[in-house]
N, C-alpha and C positions, 0 to 999 in steps of 0.2 A: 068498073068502079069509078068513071068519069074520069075528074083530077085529082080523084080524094090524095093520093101519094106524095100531093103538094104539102099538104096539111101536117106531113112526116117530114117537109126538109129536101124530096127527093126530087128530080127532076124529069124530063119523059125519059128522055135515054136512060138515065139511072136505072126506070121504073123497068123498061123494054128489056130491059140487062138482064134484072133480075128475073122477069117472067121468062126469057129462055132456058135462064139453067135451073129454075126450078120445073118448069114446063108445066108452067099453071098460074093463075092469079094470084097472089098471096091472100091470105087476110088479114084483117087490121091488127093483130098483135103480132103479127111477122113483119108487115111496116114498121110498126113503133120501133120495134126493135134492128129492122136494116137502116130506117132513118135515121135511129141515134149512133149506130155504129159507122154509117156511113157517114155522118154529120162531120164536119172541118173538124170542130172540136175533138174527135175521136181517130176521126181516120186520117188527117194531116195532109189530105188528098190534095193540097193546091204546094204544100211545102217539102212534100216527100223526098221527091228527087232531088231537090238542092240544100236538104239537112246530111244528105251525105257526104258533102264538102267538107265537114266539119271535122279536124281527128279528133279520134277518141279514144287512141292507144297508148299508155307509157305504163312500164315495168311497175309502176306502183299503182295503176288500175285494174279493180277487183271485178267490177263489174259498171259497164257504157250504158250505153243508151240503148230503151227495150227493157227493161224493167222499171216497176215502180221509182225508183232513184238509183241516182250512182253511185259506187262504192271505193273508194280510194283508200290505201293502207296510209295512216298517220306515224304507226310504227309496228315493231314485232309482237305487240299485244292489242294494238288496234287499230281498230278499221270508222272510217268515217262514212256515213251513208248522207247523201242532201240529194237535194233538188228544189227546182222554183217552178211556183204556177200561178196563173192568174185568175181572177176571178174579175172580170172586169163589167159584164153587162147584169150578171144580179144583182153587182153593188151599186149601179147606177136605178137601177129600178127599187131595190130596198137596200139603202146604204148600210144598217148597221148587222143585218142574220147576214146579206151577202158577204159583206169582209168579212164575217166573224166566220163563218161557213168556207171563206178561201182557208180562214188559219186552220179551221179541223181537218178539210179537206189534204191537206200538205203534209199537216201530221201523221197521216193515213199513210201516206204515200211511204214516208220511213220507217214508221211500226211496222210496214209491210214486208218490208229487210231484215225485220228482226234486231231491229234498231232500237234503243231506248232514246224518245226526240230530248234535245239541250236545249236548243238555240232556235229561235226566231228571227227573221226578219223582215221587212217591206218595204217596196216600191212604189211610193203612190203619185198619180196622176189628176191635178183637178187644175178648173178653169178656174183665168185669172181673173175675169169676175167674179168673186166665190159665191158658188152657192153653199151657206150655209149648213143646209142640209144635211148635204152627200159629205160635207169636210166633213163636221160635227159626228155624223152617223157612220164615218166609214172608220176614224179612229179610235173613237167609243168599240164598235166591233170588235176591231183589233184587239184591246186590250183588255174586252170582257172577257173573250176568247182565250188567250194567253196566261192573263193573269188566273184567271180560275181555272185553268189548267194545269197551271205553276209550272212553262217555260216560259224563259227569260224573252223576250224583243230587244237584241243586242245590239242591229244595226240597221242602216235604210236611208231610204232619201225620197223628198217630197219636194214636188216642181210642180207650178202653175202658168200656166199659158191658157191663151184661148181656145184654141184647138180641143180642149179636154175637157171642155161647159158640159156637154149633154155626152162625153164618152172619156168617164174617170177610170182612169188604171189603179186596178188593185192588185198589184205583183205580191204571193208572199211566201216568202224560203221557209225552209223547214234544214238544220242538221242534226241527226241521232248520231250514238257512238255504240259500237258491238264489240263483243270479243272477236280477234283475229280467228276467222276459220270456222267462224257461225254464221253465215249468210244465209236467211231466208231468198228462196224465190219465188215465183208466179207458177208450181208447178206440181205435177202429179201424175198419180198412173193410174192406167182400169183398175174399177175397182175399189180407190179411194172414196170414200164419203167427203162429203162438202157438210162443213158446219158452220151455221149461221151464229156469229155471236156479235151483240151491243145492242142498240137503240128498237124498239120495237118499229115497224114499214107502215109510214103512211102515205099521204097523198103528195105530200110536197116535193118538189122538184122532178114530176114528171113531165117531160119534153125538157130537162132542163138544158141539156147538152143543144137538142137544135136550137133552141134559143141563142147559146151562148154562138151559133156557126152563121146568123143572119144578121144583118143591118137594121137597125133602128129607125124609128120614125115617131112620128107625134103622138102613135099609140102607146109608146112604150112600156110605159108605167101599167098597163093593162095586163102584162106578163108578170104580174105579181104569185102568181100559183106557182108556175114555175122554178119562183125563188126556195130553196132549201132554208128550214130552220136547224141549227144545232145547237146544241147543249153542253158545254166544256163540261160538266161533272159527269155523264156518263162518256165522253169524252177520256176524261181522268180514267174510270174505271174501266173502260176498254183497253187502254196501254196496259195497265196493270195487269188483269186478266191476260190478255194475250202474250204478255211479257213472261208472266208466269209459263203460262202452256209452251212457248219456247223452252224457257230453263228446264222444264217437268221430260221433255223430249217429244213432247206429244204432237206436234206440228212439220208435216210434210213439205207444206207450201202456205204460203198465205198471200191474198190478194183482198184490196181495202174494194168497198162499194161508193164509187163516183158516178162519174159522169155515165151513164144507162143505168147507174143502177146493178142490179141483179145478174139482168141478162148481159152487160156489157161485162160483169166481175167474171160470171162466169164460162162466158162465151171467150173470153181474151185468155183467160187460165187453160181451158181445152187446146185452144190453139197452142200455144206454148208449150203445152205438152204431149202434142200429136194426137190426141183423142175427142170421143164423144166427151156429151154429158147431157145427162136426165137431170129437170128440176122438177121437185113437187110443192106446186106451189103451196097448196091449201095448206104444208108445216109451214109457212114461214109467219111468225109471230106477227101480228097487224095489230096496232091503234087505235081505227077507225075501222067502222062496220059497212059492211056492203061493198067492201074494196075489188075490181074487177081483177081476172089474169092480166090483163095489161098493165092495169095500174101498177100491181104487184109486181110484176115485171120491170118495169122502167120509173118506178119512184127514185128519189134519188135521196130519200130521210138519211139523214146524219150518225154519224158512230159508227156504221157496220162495218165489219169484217166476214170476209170469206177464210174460212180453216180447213186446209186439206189434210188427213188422217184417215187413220183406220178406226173397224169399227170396235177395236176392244178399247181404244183410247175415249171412246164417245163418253161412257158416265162421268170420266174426270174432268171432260173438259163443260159439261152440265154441272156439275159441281162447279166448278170455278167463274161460272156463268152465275151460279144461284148466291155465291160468296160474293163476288161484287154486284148483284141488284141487278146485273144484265140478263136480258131476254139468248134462249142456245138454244138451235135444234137444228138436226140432221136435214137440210133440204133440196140435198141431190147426190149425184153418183155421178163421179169420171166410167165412161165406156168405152170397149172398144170399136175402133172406126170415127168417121167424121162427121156426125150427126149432134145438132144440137135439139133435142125436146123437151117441152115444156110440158106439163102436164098440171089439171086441177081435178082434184074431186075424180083422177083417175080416164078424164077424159083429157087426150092429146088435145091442147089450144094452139102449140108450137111447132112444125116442125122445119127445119133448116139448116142445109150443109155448114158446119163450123166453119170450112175454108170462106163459103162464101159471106158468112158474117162480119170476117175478123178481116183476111189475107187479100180475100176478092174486090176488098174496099176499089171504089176509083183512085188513079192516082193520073192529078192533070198534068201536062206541064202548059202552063196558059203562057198565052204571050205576052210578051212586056215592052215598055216602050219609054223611054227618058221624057217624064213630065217637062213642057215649055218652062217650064219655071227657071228650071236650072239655068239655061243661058241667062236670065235676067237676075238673079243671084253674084253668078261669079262676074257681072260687070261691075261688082262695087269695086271704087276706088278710095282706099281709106282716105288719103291722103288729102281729098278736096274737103273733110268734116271741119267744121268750124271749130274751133280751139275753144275749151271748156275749162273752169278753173278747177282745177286737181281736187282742190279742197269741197268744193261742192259735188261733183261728180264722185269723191268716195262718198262722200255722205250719202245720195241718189243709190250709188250699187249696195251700199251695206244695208239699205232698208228696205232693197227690195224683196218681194216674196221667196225669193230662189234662194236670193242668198244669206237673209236674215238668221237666226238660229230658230231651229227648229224643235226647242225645248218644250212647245207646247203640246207637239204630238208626241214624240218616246218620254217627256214624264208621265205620261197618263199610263206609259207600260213600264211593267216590273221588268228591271234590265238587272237584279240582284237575284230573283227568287234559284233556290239552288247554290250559291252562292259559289259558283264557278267564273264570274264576269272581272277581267282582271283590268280591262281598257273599255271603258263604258261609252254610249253613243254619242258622236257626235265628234272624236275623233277620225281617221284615215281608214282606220280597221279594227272591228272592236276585236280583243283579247280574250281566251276563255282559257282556263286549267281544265284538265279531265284527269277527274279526284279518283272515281274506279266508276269501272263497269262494270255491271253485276256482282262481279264479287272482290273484295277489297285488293287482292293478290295481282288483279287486271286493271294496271293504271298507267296511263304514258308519262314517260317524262319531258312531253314536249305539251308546249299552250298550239290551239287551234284560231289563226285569224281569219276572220270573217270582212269581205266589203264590198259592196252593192253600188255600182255604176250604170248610169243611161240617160245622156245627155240626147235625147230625142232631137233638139236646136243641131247642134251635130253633124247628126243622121241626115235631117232633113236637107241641110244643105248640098250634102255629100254622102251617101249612102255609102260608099267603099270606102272612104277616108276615114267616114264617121263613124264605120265599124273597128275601124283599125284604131281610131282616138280609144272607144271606150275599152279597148283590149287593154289598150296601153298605159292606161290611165289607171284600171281596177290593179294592173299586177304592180305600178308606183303605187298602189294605196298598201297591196300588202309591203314592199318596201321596205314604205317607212314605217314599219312599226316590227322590222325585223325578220317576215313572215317568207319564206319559200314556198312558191305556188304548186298547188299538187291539183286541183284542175277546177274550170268553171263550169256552172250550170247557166243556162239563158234562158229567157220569157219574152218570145218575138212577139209584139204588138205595133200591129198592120192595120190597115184599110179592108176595104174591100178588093180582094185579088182576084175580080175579073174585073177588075178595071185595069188595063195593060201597065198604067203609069205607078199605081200602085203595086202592083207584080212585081215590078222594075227597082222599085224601092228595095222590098224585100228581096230579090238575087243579088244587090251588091249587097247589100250590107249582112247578106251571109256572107259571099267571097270575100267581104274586107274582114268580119269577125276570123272567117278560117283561117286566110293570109298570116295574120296575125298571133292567131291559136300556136297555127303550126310555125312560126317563124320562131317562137318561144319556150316552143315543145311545152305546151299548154293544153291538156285535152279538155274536152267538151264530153263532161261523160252526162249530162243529166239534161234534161231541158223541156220545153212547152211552147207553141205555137198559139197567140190567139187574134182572129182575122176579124174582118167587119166590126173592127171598131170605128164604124162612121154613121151618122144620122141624119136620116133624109128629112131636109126641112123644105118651109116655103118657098126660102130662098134660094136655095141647092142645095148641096150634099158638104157637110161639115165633116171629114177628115182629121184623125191626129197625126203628129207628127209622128215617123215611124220610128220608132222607141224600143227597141230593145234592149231588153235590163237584163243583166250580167252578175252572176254572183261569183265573186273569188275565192276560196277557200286557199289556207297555207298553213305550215308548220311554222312555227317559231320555238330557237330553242329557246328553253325557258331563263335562261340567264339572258338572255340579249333582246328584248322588245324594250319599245322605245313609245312615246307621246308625242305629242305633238307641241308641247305648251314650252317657252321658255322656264328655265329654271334659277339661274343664277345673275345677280346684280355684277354687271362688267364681262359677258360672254359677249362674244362677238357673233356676229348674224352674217351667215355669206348666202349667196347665190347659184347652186351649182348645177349643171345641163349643160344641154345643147345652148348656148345663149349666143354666139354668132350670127343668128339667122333673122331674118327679119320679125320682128315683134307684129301678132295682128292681131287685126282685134273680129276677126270675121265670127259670126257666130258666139260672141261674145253677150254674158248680160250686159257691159255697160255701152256696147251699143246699141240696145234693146232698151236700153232705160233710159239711157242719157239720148239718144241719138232716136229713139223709135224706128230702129231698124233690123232686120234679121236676114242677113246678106254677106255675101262675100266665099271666099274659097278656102274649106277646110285648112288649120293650119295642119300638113300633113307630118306624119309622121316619121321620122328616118329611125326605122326598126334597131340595127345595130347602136345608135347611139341611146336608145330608150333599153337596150340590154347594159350596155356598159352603166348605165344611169342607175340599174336595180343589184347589179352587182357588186356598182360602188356603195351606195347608202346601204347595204348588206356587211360590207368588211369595215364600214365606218360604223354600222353599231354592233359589230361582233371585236371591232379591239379596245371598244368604249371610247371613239374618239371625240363623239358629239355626244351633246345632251338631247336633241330634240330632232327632229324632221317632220316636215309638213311637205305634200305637193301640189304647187301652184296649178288651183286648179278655178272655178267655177268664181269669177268676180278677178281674179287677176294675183297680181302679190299683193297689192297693197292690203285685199283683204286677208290673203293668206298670214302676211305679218300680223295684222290684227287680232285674227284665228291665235294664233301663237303666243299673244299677250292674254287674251280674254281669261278668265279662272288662275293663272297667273300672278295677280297683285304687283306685277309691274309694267314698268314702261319702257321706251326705245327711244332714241335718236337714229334716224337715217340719213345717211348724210351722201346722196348719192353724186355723179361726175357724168353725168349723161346727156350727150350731147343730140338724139334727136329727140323728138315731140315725148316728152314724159308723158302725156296720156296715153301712147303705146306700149310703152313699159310697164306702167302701173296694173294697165287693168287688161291686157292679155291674154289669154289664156292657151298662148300654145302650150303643147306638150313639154316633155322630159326637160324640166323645173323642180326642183327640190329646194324648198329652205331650210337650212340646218343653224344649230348654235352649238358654240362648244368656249373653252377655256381659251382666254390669251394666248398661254401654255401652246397648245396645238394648232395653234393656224398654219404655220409653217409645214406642218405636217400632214394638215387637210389638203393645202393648196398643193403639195407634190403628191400627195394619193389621186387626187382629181385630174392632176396632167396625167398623171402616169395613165388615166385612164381612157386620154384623148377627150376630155369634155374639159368646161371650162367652168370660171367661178367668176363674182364677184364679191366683193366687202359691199354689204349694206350699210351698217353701222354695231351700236352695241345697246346690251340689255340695261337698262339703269333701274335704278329704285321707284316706287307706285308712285304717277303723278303722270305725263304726258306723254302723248307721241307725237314726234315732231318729226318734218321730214321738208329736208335743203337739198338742194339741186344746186350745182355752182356755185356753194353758200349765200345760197339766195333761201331765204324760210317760206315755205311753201302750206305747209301744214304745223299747227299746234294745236295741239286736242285734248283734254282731259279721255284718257285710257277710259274712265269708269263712267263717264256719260255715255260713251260711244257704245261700251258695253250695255249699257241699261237700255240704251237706242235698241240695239241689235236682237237682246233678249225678248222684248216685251213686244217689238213688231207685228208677230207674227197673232200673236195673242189681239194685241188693238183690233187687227184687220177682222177678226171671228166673234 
C-alpha cells in the first residue's frame, strides 16, 4: 500500500506494528479507524505516562479519569459530573460550527453519565493582533450553542497574545448534576444491543480527530471538511430523550459519538467492557446518499449517542426517538471475545482485535529538554526598569486586552437561562443553586462554585512553578466566594511533543499541577490533552504558550458565599497574604504593557501559606466577618481594588505607607493575596484571625461615597480618578478593539 498509512496519521513503525499482530495488510477502513484511535487526540500516546502523576483519589470521588467525565459527591442526594475539552484546531479553520461543536461535544460528554448538563464554561485563546474573524466567530459559536440549548455560560476567561494568531484555544467545560447512586457508565455485556439515537450521520467530521493530532501550516483552512456541524435543537432533544430513557430504566451504559465517530464510541465501549462487538452498518440513519463504510465509520456528525440495552427495551426507546424528532436504530451487538466487526450490506468491511484498537495504542515517552529560553528569562532583573508614573501605568494595564473587562464576550451568553446562577460572570467564581434533579424531592442544600484559571505567561516562564501558580490561584478563586474544592478538571494545550523542548514544557507543568493537586488534597478527576497547537510558517514554527486550563469546582454552603464588589460607604479595605516577600513583577501584564517584556522568575508559590490563606478567607466569610473578597490576581492590586469598585457605585481612598518602588506593589501579581472589606466594627478582629493564621495584613484605606479613587503614598497624591470614567474606559475596551 506504499505510504498510503500516512494519509491516516500513522507512522512506518506504527504501520509495521500493526501488520504483525494482525499478520496481514489492513485495508483502508481498518486504517481510518487505527489512525483515529491511534491519533494524539484519542490515544494520549505522547502524555500517557505522565497524566498518572496526577491524584485522582478522595472519599468524595465517584468516579476519575477513564470515563467520559468525573464524578464527585456535592452531597447525600447529589452527585456532580464535569469535565473540559478542547476544540482548538476546528475552530481556527471554521471559527464559529467549531466552538459551537466544542460546546455540544462536552455536553455529550455529561449526558453520557447520565447527567442532566447546568453549567457552561470557556477558555479562550486568540492573538493579540486580532483577527476579527476567529474572535467574532468563535464566541457567536459559543453562544448559539448554549443559548439554544438553554445552558447557562457561567464562567471563563479570554487572553490575547501573539503566540495564539494562527492557533486559538477554544477550552470549554461542561457540569450536569444527577441523583446520588445513578451513575451512567461507558459499559455492557455480550449480548447487549447498541442503539443509535439523535442527529442522522453524514460526512462531516471525518478524519476529524487526526486532524485535531497534527500541526498546522499555510494549508490549513483547506481542512474545512473535516470540521463538524451541530445543531443545539436536536442537541436539546437528545438530552431530553436520553434523559428520559435513563429515568424509564431502559439504559445499561451510554457513550456520546466524538472524536472517530462510531468506530471510536464503540470500539472504546467494548473495551471497557472486556468484549466484542459487531456493527451494521447499512442501520445506521445517513443524510446524505452514497455515504461509504468508512465514511459511516468515522464521520463525526453531531448529537449522537450510543445506548447500551437489551432488546425488549428497543420499541421504547424508538418511541422516544420518534417523540423527540430524532433519528433510533439498533446498529450493533456487544459479543463474546475480543473482536471488533464491521459489517455492511452483510458483507465483513472491518475486521480488528478490540485490544489492539483501543489498549494496544502507542504509548511514547519522548524526550525532553529545557528550551534555551529559560536561562534568558530568569536573568531579568526588575530592579534596573526605569520608574513609570503609577498613574499612567494603571491606566496602560486596565486597558489592556487581558485585563480589560470582558463583558463583551459572556453578554452575548445567557448566564440566567434556568435560573440557577446566583454570582454571575466576571466575578472569582461564579455561583449556582441546584433547585432539584429529576425529581423535586432531589435537591442539595449546598450552591456549586465554578472557576476557570490558565495563565499560559506563567507557564511559559516556568513550567513547574507555573503549574503550581495556576493550582493555587483557581482553589483562591474558590475561596473567595466561600466555595470548598471537591476536585479539578484540566485541558493541556501544548506544541508539538516531539519537539524535546516542548516535551519538557508539558512534564513540568504536569509535576507542578500534581505537586500542587496533591499538596492540597485536590483530585484531578476529569481532563483532556490537546498537542500540536503550532503552525509551520515561512518564517518558522509559531508555538503557544503552554497553557493549560484548569477548572475548579467546590461546594459552598449556601448561607456563606460571598462577591467580590465593595458594599458599604466607610468599610475599611485590608490586604491579607503572604506579603513579606518580595513583590515581582515577573510574568506580569504590566510588564508586558508597560515595559514590553515577558521575563523573569515565576513568583513561586509557598504551598502552606496559600492553605492557610483559603482556610482563612473560609472562616472569615463563614462568621460574616467581611463583606467582600477578591484575589489579587492578573494586573496586580491596583486593578484588583478597582475590580472591587466597578458595579459598586462607589469610591476609595488608599492611603498607602510603602516604602519600596510602589510600582512593585501595585501591579504584582504574586500569589496568596486576598482583598477583603468589612465594618470598622471588625478590624480588630480580622487583624488577630490573620496573625492567628501566621499571614499577614495591611490597611489600604476605606470605602467612601460614588465619585473618585484616590491613592497617597507617604501622603503624597498619586492618583485621583473619576471611579465611573475608569469604568466606562475598562467596559467598552474590549468592545472598541472588535
Amino acid at each position: 500500500m506504499g505510504e498510503i498509512y500516512r494519509l491516516y496519521g500513522l507512522n512506518s513503525e506504527e504501520y509495521e506494528r500493526i501488520k504483525k499482530k494482525l499478520g496481514r495488510e489492513p485495508n483502508r477502513v481498518e486504517l481510518g479507524i487505527l489512525g483515529a484511535l491511534w491519533s494524539e487526540h484519542c490515544s494520549y500516546k505522547s502524555s500517557k505516562v505522565h497524566l498518572k502523576k496526577f491524584p485522582t483519589k478522595a472519599s468524595w470521588v465517584v468516579q476519575g479519569p477513564g470515563e467520559n467525565a468525573g464524578v464527585v459527591e456535592l452531597d447525600s442526594k447529589v452527585w456532580l459530573a464535569f469535565k473540559v475539552e478542547s476544540h482548538n484546531h476546528p475552530s481556527f479553520i471554521e471559527p464559529f460550527h467549531g466552538a459551537a461543536t466544542g460546546v455540544g461535544g462536552i455536553i455529550r460528554d455529561i449526558l453520557s453519565m447520565g447527567a442532566r448538563p447546568i453549567a457552561l464554561a470557556d477558555s479562550l485563546r486568540f492573538g493579540l493582533q486580532i483577527d476579527k474573524r476567529i474572535v467574532r466567530g468563535v464566541v457567536s459559536g459559543i453562544s448559539h450553542y448554549g443559548n439554544c440549548i438553554g445552558i447557562p455560560t457561567v464562567a471563563g476567561e479570554t487572553y490575547f497574545e501573539e503566540c495564539y494568531v494562527t492557533n486559538p484555544l477554544v477550552n470549554a467545560f461542561c457540569l450536569g448534576v444527577l441523583p446520588a447512586g445513578r451513575l451512567i457508565r461507558s459499559r455492557g455485556e455480550p449480548g447487549n444491543v447498541l442503539f443509535l439515537i439523535g442527529s442522522a450521520t453524514g460526512r462531516d467530521g471525518v478524519h476529524g480527530a487526526v486532524m485535531a493530532s497534527g500541526e498546522f501550516d499555510e494549508k490549513a483552512k483547506e481542512k474545512l471538511p473535516n470540521v463538524q456541524v451541530g445543531d443545539p435543537y436536536f442537541g436539546k432533544k437528545l438530552i431530553e430523550a436520553v434523559l428520559s430513557a435513563v429515568e424509564e430504566g431502559l439504559v445499561i451504559g451510554l457513550q456520546d459519538l466524538g472524536a472517530a465517530g462510531l468506530s471510536g464510541a464503540s470500539s472504546e465501549l467494548a473495551s471497557k467492557s472486556g468484549c466484542g462487538v459487531e456493527l451494521y452498518l447499512e442501520k445506521v440513519p445517513l443524510r446524505e446518499e452514497g455515504m461509504t463504510p468508512f465514511e459511516i465509520l468515522l464521520s463525526e456528525s453531531q448529537e449522537r449517542m450510543l445506548i447500551v440495552t437489551t432488546e425488549d427495551r428497543v420499541e421504547r426507546l424508538l418511541e422516544l426517538a420518534r417523540t423527540n424528532h430524532l433519528e433510533g436504530a439498533v446498529v450493533g451487538r456487544l459479543q463474546e471475545g475480543d473482536t471488533f466487526r464491521a459489517y455492511y450490506k452483510g458483507q465483513l468491511v472491518a475486521e480488528l482485535p478490540v485490544k489492539l484498537i483501543v489498549d494496544e495504542a502507542p504509548v511514547y515517552e519522548r524526550p525532553y529538554d529545557e528550551p534555551p529560553y529559560i536561562k534568558g528569562v530568569r536573568a531579568f532583573k526588575q530592579d534596573s526598569l526605569p520608574q513609570v508614573g503609577v498613574k499612567e501605568a494603571l491606566l496602560k494595564v486596565l486597558t489592556s486586552p487581558n485585563v480589560c473587562s470582558k463583558e463583551w464576550v459572556y453578554s452575548q451568553y445567557d448566564h440566567q437561562v434556568g435560573t440557577n446562577t446566583i454570582i454571575k460572570p466576571g466575578a472569582d467564581s461564579a455561583v449556582l443553586r441546584v433547585k432539584w434533579v429529576v425529581r423535586p424531592e432531589v435537591r442539595s442544600e449546598k450552591y456549586i462554585a465554578i472557576t476557570c484559571e490558565g495563565n499560559g505567561r506563567m507557564v511559559y516562564l516556568d513550567p513547574y512553578e507555573g503549574g503550581r501558580y495556576l493550582v493555587a490561584e483557581a482553589l483562591r478563586n474558590l475561596a473567595c466566594v466561600g466555595a470548598r474544592p471537591l476536585g479539578i478538571t484540566d485541558c493541556l494545550n501544548f506544541g508539538n511533543p516531539e519537539r524535546p523542548q516542548v516535551m519538557w514544557q508539558l512534564v513540568k507543568a504536569i509535576e507542578g499541577i500534581a505537586s500542587a493537586c496533591e499538596f492540597f488534597g485536590v483530585p484531578v478527576v476529569s481532563g483532556n490533552v490537546s498537542l500540536y497547537n503550532e503552525t509551520v510558517e515561512r518564517e518558522g514554527i509559531r508555538n503557544i504558550y503552554p497553557t493549560p486550563i484548569l477548572v475548579a469546582v467546590g461546594s459552598v454552603e449556601v448561607k456563606h458565599h460571598m462577591d467580590h464588589t465593595f458594599k458599604e460607604v466607610g468599610d475599611l479595605v485590608f490586604l491579607v497574604g503572604d506579603l513579606k516577600r518580595k513583590f515581582s513583577l515577573s510574568g506580569s501584564e504590566y510588564l508586558k504593557v508597560v515595559h514590553g517584556r515577558v521575563e523573569g522568575e515565576v513568583p513561586g508559590v509557598n504551598l502552606e501559606k496559600e492553605r492557610r490563606l483559603h482556610q482563612l478567607i473560609l472562616k472569615l466569610v463563614e462568621d460574616e466577618v467581611i463583606r467582600s473578597a477578591h484575589d489579587v490576581s492578573l494586573g496586580g492590586l491596583a486593578v484588583c481594588l478597582l475590580e472591587c469598585l466597578f458595579g459598586s457605585g462607589l469610591g476609595m481612598d488608599v492611603d498607602l505607607y510603602i516604602d519600596q518602588r510602589l510600582d512593585f506593589f501595585l501591579f504584582s501579581e504574586n500569589p496568596t493575596m486576598v482583598v477583603v472589606s468589612l465594618s470598622r466594627e471588625k478590624a480588630e478582629l480580622l487583624k488577630d484571625t490573620v496573625e492567628g493564621y501566621g499571614l499577614d495584613w495591611i490597611l489600604l484605606g476605606r470605602v467612601k461615597e460614588e465619585g473618585s479613587f484616590t491613592l497617597s503614598n507617604n501622603e503624597e497624591l498619586l492618583i485621583d480618578l473619576k471611579v465611573d470614567e475608569l469604568e466606562r474606559i475598562w467596559r467598552k475596551q474590549l468592545e472598541s478593539m472588535l
